[in-house]
N, C-alpha and C positions, 0 to 999 in steps of 0.2 A: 607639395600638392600636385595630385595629377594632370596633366592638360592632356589629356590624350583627344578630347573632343576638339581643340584648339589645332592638333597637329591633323584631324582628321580633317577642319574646315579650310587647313591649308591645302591639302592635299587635293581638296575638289577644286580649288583656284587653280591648280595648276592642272589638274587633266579634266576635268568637265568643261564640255563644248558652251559655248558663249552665249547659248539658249537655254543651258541648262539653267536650275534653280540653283542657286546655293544656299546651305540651309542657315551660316550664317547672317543672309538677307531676307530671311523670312519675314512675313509683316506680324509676325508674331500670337500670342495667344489671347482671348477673350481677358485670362486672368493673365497677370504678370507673375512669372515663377521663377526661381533661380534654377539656372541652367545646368546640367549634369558635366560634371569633370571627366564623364568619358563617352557620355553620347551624344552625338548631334539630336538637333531638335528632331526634325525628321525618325530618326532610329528613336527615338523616348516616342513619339507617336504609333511607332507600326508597333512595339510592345506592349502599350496601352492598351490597344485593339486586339492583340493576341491574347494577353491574360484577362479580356473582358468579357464575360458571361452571356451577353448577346453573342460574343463570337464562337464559343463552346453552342448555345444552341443551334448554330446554324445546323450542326450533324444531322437533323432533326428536322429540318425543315426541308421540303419541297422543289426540288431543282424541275422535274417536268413529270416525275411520277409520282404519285399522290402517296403518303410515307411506303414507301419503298422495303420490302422485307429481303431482297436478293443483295448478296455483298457488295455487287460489284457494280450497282446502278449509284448517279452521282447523285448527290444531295449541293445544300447551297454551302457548305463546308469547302466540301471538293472541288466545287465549283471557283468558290473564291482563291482557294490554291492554284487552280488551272490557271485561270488569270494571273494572277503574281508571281507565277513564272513564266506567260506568255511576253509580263509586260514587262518584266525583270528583263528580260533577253534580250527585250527592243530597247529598254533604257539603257543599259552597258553598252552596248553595239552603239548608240549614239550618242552617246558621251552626258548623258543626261542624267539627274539625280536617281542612283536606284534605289535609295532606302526611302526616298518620297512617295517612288513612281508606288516600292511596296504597298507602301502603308493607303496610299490610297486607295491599291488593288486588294487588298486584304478587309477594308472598313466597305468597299461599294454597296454590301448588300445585309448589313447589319439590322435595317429597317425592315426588310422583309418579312413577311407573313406568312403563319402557316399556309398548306396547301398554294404553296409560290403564287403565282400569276393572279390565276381564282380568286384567294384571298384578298389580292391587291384591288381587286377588279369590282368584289361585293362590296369592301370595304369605303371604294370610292362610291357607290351608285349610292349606299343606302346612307354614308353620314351627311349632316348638312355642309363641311367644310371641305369635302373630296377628300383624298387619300391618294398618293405616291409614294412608292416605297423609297426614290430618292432621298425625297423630303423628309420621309421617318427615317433614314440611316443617320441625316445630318441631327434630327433630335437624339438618337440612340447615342451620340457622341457630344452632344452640346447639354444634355438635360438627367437620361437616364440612367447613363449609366453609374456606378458610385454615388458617390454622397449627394456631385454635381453635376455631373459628366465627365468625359473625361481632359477636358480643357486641353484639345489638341492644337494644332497651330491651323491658322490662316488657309494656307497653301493644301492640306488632307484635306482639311474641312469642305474647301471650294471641291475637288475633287470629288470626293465622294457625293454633294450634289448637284452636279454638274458630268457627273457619267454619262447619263441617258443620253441617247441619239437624239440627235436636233439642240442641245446647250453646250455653251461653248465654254470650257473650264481656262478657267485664268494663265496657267502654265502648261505647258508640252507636256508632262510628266502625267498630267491631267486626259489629255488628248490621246495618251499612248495606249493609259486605263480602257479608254474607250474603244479602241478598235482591240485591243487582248479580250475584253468583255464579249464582245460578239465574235469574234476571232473562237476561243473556248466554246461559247455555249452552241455555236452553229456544229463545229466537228463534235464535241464530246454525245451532244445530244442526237448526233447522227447516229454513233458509237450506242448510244444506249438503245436507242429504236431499232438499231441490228439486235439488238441484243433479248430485247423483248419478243421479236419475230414482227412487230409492226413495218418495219423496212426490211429488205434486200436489199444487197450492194446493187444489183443491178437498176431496179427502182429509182437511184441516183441517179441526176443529169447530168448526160454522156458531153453536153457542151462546158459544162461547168470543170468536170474533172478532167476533160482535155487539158486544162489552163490551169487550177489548182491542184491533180494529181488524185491517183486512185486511192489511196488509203490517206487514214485521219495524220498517219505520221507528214506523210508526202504535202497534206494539203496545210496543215500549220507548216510547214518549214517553207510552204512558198511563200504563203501570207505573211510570213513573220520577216522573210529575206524583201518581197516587195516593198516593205512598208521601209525596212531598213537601206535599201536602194534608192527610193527614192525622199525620203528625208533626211539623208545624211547630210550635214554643217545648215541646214536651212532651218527656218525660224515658223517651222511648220510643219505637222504630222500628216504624210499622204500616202495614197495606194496608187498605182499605174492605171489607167482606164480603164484594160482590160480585169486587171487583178481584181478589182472593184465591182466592177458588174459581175464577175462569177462569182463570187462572195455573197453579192448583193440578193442576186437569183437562186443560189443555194438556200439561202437563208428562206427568201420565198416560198420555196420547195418544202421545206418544214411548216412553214404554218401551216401551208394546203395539206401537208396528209401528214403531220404528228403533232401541232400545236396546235389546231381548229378541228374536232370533230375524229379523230382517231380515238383507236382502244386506248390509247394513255389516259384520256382526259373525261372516258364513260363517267367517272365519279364526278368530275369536277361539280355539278347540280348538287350533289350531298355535301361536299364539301362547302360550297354557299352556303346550304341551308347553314349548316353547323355554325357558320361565319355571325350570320345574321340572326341567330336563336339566341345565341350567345350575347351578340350586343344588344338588341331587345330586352333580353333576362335581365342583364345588369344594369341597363338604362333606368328600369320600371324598381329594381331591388340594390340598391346599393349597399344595403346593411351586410350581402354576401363576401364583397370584397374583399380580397387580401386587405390588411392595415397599413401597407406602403401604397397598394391604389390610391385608398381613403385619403391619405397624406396629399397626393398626385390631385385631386378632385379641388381641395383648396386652393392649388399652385396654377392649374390648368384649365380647369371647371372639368364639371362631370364628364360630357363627350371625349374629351381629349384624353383623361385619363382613362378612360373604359375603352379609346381606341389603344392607345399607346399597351393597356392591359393585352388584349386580343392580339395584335403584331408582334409583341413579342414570346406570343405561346408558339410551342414549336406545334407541328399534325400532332405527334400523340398526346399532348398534354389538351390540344382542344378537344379532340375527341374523347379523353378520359373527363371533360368537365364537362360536355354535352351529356355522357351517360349520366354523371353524377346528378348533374339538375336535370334533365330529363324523362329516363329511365328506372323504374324503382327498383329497388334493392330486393335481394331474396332475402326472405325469413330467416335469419340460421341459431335463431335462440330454442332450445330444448327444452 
């Protein structure tokens, strides 16, 4: 019989720092399973969410440009990669679980909505229960996904809702996620908005890149070396004062002129409508739904299932279902 997951939970007792998690201390899954003979729990979870169909959508969904046709703009796919190897880098360097820190960084954004933010945003104003995409990543793992979900362990689980800024995740590994999360999206989406022509490098504040560095390379390898300077052996994830406020104020600097009111986000009003036409239609007509909704509508009551339907469409497939119930069709019979 193999034990290689046995010599691997050895392995982390002996070089993972005294804060880290070990996976054989997990407080374990929803469901009781038998354990893999060759992967820790941890590594059987980041796989789960790799070969999980919500994870394959993300290509597809909305990182800050509304479905994006140019190759080289991120979507929430590439986004979740950025992270997972932001947080990958800090968890190695501090001796902290890296196949946990993954998988959490890889599951963070699985609840997500077409049209990113937008979606998230119409989604909460118009249902009667609110909407957060945190919330729906921990459904997308506990409910949607496969038969049941994907009954992952304790420790991803709290992660994944438990990212957002301002909540406080149970383990470092968790903490680490959070600062790679905005760590990524501040520089990539800087990167994209050069890219679009809505920024110049210059445009960037001259105070912030005195302290984080002129290019996206320069400024993740400070952030990533502050955070690992000054958390190392401590039972706590932090940044330097300074490192922090320029992070803080970069970030700032984006919503004022590419997340609030820039050419990125001209459409985001269409993309509502689209949001909100869609859940109206289905509210009022449920005989339309897929037969796995229908299924969902028993389990959940209607609202839930007809949100959980919507979050999980990527932009093009909402858009193609706007036209369908919308829009009529050409004639093309002879």
């Amino acid at each position: 019989m193999l034990k290689v997951r046995e010599y691997q939970e050895s392995l982390e007792e002996k070089i993972l720092s005294p804060y880290a998690t070990l996976s054989k201390n997990t407080k374990g899954r929803q469901r009781p399973e038998q354990k893999c003979d060759v992967r820790t729990e941890f590594q059987r979870d980041r796989d789960r969410i790799i070969h999980s169909k919500s994870f394959r959508r993300l290509k597809h969904k909305t990182q800050v440009f509304i479905s994006p046709e140019g190759d080289h703009y991120r979507t929430r796919l590439t986004h979740a990669l950025e992270v997972a190897q932001i947080a990958r880098t800090i968890a190695r360097a501090l001796r902290l679980n890296e196949d946990l820190t993954e998988a959490i960084a890889l599951g963070h954004d699985l609840g997500h909505t077409p049209f990113g933010h937008a979606g998230e945003d119409i989604l909460n104003k118009i249902t009667t229960t609110g909407f957060s995409h945190n919330v729906q990543s921990l459904r997308v793992v506990d409910f949607l996904e496969g038969e049941d979900g994907l009954n992952l362990t304790f420790e991803v689980r709290d992660g994944i809702l438990n990212h957002v800024w301002g909540r406080i995740p149970a383990t470092l590994e968790g903490r680490v996620v959070q600062f790679a999360d905005r760590i990524a999206y501040i520089n990539h989406d800087i990167d994209d908005a050069i890219r679009a022509g809505i920024l110049k490098e210059d445009d960037l504040p001259k105070d912030c890149l005195k302290i984080l560095g002129f290019s996206k390379r320069e400024r993740i390898n400070t952030l990533i070396r502050d955070i690992i300077k000054n958390s190392m052996d401590k039972p706590e994830i932090s940044m330097s004062e300074d490192v922090f406020y320029a992070m803080q104020t970069l970030r700032s600097f984006m919503f004022e002129n590419v997340y609030i009111g820039s050419e990125a986000k001209k459409d985001e009003s269409k993309a509502k409508y689209i949001i909100q036409a869609l859940y109206e239609y289905f509210m009022s007509n449920c005989d339309v739904l897929p037969d796995d909704v229908k299924k969902n509508i028993d389990r959940f009551g209607k609202e839930q299932a007809i949100v959980d339907y919507i979050a999980g469409m990527t932009d093009r497939y909402a858009m193609r279902k706007f036209y369908e119930l919308f829009l009529p069709s050409p004639w093309n019979k002879l």
